[in-house]
N, C-alpha and C positions, 0 to 999 in steps of 0.2 A: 751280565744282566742282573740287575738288584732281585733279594729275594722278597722284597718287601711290595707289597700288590696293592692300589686303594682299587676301590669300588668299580671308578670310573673308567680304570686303566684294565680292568680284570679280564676281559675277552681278548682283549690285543698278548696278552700275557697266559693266556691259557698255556699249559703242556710245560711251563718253565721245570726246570729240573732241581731235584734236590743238592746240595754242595756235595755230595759222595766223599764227605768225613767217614773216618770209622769213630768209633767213639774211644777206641784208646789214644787217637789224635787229640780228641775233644778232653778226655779226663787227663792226659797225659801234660797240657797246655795248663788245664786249672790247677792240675799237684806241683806244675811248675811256679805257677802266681802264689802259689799258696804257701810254698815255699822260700819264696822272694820276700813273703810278708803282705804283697799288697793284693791280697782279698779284702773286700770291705768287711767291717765289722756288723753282726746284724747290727738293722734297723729296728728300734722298740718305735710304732705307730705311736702317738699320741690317739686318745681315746674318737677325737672329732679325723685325723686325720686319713684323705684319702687313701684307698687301698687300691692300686692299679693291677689288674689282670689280665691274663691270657690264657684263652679257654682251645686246648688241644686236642682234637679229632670235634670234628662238627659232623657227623653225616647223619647221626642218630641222636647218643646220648646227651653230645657236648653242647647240644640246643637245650636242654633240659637245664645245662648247666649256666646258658647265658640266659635263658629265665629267671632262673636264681638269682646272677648279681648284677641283672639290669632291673631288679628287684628291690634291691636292699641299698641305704642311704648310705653314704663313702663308698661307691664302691666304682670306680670303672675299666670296664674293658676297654685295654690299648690294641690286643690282636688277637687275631682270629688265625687259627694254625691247623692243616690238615694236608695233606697227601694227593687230595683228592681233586683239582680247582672247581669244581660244581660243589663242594661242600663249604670251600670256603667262600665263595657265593652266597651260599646260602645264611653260613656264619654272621657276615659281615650284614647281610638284611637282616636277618632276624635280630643283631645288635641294635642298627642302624636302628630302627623300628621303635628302641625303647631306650636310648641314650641320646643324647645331644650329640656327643663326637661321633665321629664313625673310625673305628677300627681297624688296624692295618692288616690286611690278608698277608699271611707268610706259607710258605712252603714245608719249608726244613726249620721246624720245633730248637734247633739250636741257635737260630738268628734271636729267636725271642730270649733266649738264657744268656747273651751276650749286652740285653739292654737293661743297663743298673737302674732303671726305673719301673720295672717290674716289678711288685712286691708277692703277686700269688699264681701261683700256675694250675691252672684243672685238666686233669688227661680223662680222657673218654674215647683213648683209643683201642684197638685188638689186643687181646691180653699178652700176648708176648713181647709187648711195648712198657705196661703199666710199670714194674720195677726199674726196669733199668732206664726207663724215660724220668722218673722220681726221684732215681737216687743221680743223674746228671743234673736236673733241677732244684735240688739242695745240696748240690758239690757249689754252686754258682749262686748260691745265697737266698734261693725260691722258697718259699713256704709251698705246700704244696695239696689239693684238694686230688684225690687216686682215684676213681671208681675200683669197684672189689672185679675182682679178686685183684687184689694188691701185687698180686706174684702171679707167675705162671707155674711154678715149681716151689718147693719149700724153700730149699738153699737161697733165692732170690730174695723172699721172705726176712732170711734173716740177715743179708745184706743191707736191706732197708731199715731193717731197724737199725744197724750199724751207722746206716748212712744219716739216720734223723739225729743219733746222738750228738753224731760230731759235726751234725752243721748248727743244731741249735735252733733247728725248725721247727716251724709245728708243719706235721703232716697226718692229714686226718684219711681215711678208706669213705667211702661211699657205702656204706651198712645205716642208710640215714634214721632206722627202727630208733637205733640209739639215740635220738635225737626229739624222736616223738614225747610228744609228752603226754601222754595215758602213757604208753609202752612204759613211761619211767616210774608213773604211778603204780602200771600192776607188777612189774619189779619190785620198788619199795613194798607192796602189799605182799606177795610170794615172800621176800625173806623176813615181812611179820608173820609170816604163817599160814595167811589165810588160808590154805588150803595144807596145811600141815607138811609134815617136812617134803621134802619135794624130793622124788627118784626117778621120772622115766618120762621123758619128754621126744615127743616122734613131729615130726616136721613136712611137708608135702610141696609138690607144684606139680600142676598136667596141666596141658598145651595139646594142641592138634594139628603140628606141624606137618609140612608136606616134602614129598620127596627131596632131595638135592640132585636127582639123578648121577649119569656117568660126567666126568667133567673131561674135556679136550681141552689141548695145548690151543693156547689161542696168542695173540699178536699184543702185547699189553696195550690198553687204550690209550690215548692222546694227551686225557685228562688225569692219568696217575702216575704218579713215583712209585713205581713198585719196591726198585729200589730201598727207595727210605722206609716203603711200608713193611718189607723185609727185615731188616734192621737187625736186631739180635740173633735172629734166626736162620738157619743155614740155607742156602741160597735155593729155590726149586723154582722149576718152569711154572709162568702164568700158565692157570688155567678159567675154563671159563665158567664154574660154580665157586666159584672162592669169594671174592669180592662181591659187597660188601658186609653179610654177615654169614655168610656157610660158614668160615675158617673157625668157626665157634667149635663144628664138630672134629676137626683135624686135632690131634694130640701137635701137632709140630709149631701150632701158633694156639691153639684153643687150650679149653679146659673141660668143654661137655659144658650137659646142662647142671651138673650137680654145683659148678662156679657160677656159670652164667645164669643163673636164680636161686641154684639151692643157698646160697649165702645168706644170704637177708634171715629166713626162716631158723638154719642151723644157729646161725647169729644169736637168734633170740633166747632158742632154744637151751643154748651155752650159758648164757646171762641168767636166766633164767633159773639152771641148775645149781649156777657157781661153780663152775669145774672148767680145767682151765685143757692141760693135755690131754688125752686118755689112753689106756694101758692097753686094748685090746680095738684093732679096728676088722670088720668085713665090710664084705661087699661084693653084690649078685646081681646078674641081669647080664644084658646084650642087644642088640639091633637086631630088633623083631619086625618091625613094622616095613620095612622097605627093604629090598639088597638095592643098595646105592654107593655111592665113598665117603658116607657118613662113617668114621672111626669112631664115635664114643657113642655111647649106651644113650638109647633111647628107651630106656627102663631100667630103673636101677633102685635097691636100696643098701642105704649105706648105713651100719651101726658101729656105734662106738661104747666099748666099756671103760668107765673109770676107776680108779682105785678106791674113791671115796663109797662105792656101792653104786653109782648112779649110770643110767644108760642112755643115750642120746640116737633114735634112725631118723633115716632122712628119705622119702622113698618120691622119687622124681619120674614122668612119664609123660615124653616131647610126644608121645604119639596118639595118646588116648585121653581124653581132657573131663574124662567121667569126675566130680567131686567127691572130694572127700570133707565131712562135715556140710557140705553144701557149699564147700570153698574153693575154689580154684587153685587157694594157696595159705597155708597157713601153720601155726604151732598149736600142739594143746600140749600140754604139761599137768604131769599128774603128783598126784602126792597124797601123807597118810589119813588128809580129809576132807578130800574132793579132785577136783580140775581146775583147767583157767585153759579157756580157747581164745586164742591171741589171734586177730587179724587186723594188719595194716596198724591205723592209732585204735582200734576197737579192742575191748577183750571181755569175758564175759564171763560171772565163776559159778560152780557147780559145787554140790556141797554132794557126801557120801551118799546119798540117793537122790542122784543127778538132777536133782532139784535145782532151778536156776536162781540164785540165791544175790546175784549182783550182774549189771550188764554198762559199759561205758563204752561210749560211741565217740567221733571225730567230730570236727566241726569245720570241716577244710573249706568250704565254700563263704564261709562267715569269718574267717580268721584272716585278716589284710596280710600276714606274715607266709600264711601257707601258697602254693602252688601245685599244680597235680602235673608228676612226670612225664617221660617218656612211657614206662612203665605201667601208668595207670596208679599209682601209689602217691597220696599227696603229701605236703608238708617237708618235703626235700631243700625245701628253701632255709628251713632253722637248721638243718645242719648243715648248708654252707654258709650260715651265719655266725652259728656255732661257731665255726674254723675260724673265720673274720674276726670276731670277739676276741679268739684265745691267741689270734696274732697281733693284734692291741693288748693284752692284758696279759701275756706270759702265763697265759695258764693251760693247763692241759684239757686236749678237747675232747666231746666225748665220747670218738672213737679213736681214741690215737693208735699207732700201727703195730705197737703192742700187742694189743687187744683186738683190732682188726686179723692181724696175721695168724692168730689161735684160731680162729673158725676156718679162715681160708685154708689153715694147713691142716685142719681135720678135714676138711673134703679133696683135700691133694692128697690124703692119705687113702682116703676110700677109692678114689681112681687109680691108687696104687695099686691099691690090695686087687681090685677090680682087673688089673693087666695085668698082676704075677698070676692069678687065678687064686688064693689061697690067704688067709685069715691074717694080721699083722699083730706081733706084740711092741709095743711102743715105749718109748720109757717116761713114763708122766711126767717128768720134767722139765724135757722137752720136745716131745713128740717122734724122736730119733728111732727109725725103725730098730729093732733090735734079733742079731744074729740071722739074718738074712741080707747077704749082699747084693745080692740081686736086684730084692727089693731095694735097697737104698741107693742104687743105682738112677733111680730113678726120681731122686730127690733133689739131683739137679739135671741140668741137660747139656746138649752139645752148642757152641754159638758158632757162627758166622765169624772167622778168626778177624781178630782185631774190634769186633765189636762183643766182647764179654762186659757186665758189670764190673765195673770195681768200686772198694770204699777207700 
């Protein structure tokens, strides 16, 4: 049965199944070609020329993402890719809606990396997917748009940078602050000074999330590939709180809430400092709010010391949604002659007696470039344009996974620190836990044999 679905055919083709590759089959075939010599050579776009995409997990984010580039001039979606057939239903409308072509529904994400007409790939899927889906789609010549956390683990982390070097990609993280422009304004303005040298920047998010309760073994549904949705990760029974966002709380496929939003904010907060590893990480808290099979901290804060003097927390709580500053979410940043409270494209500065000395707001509803996410966050659209641009122009975007992968692996470090129980020293250079094996154990994980990353 073809894995490729249109629109019309999609109900008759419900429940089709994924090819049940492992991926050392799939890597193992491209180190073959690659080897032979006949890999294509990138493709440099011409500045008018189209850019063809395929936008990976649709159930949530990956809609956010086909707003994006049924948005932006050159650009179109050829498929619609997900696990799920009611998301890729929904993919393929929501394309359909704002493109002329309509879009091929697919299954299994590796049909689409087999078609050399593909120039960019967008993952918006479970984070246990995000690397080692990225680093298959630039083994096969993809440029690649990641939502964060880029990794599930460090080690994966530094795979992916491996893997962007040697394919010559550009592959940009989903942290789209970077992208905003005040955010880039009150960057350039912090390291003029304005608020004098900068040391201690704390970061927030509360949410008033609800139970997950107990989960039962249930009959995997009709409508998914658990299978595929499994994929790197060791094989465990359906059950019936998992799908399609609990597994956010499980350590086995998730990352907590300090990935699943603390990113953006830490992000900022890092740019913000100029500080890149840091030398000393903790981190406190636990699952207050409910006994359920939520595993990861629904209260947590996490701190980072650097060498430079400078200190970075991050204090996160899925359960109690009281603000801080009056914000649901957000950075202040402190320094030797005032503040700067950062939210969203806004930010706002404080001079030594908290006198409100400057204040710059967004303008998303007025700006034909911007969009408002999944999220609630607008302006998501310049950084998948950003990516677009730097894949026409060979230049570097401005989150590349570099610099993506330093925040994400300062919050993989603070869930480290968070599950050994006890404080981490790090080695600034690059983040490598230091003289604790335990801890560093936990810096990669175990896979699903035969489907490990490789570069």
């Amino acid at each position: 049965m073809s894995n490729v679905i249109h629109r019309r055919d999609f109900l008759k083709r419900a429940g089709t199944a994924g090819l049940g590759l492992s991926l050392a089959n799939y890597v193992g075939a491209s180190a073959t070609a690659a080897e032979q010599g006949t890999t294509a050579p990138p493709r440099q776009p011409g500045a008018n020329d189209k850019l063809v995409a395929a936008v990976i997990g649709t159930n949530g984010r990956g809609l956010a993402h086909v707003d994006c580039l049924t948005g932006l001039p050159g650009a179109e979606i050829a498929y619609i890719c997900d696990v799920d057939d009611r998301a890729i239903a929904k993919g393929i409308k929501a394309t359909a809606r704002r493109q002329k072509t309509e879009p091929k529904g697919v299954k299994d994400f590796r049909k689409v990396l087999e078609d050399k007409s593909v120039d960019v790939v967008t993952i918006a899927t479970p984070d246990h997917w995000h690397a080692p889906m990225a680093i298959l789609a630039l083994a096969a010549g993809k440029h690649v748009y990641v939502e964060k956390p880029c990794c599930h683990n460090p080690a994966e982390g530094e795979l992916l940078i491996q893997a962007v070097a040697k394919s010559g990609r550009v592959c940009q993280m989903g942290n789209q602050r970077r992208s905003f422009p005040n955010m880039q304004q009150a960057m350039k303005e912090l390291k003029e000074g304005i608020i004098g040298k900068t040391y201690f920047a704390r970061a927030w998010y509360d949410n008033k999330r609800s139970s997950i309760g107990h989960g039962k073994p249930a009959p995997v549904p009709s409508w998914l590939d658990y299978e595929l949705w499994q994929g790197p990760a060791p094989r465990r029974e359906y059950r019936d709180n998992l799908i399609h966002y609990n597994w956010h709380w499980f350590w086995h496929w998730g990352t907590g809430e300090a990935l699943n939003n603390g990113t953006h904010e830490v992000d900022v907060c890092r740019w913000a400092l100029g500080v890149d590893w840091p030398s000393r990480v903790t981190s406190n808290g636990g699952r207050y709010q409910f006994e359920d099979d939520w595993e990861t901290p629904d209260t947590q804060v996490i701190g980072w010391d650097y060498a430079e003097g400078k200190t970075i927390t991050w204090e996160g709580r899925s359960c109690n949604n009281y603000p801080v500053e009056g914000l649901e979410r957000g950075s202040l940043v402190y320094g030797t002659e005032g503040a700067m409270l950062l939210d969203g494209n806004n930010y706002t500065v404080f001079d030594k007696k908290n006198k409100k000395v400057k204040e710059v707001t967004g303008n998303e509803k007025g700006d034909a470039t911007n969009t408002v996410s999944a999220s609630g966050i607008g302006l998501d659209r310049m950084h998948v344009k950003n990516l677009l641009d730097c894949v026409r122009s060979g230049e570097k975007p401005n989150s590349p996974i570099t610099e993506g992968n330093k925040s994400v692996s300062m919050l993989h470090l603070g869930n480290i620190a968070w599950r050994v129980g006890r404080e981490l020293h790090t080695d600034p250079a690059n983040g490598h836990i230091k003289d604790d094996a335990d801890a560093m154990k936990l810096w990669s994980r175990q896979y699903e044999p035969g489907w490990e990353p490789k570069v």
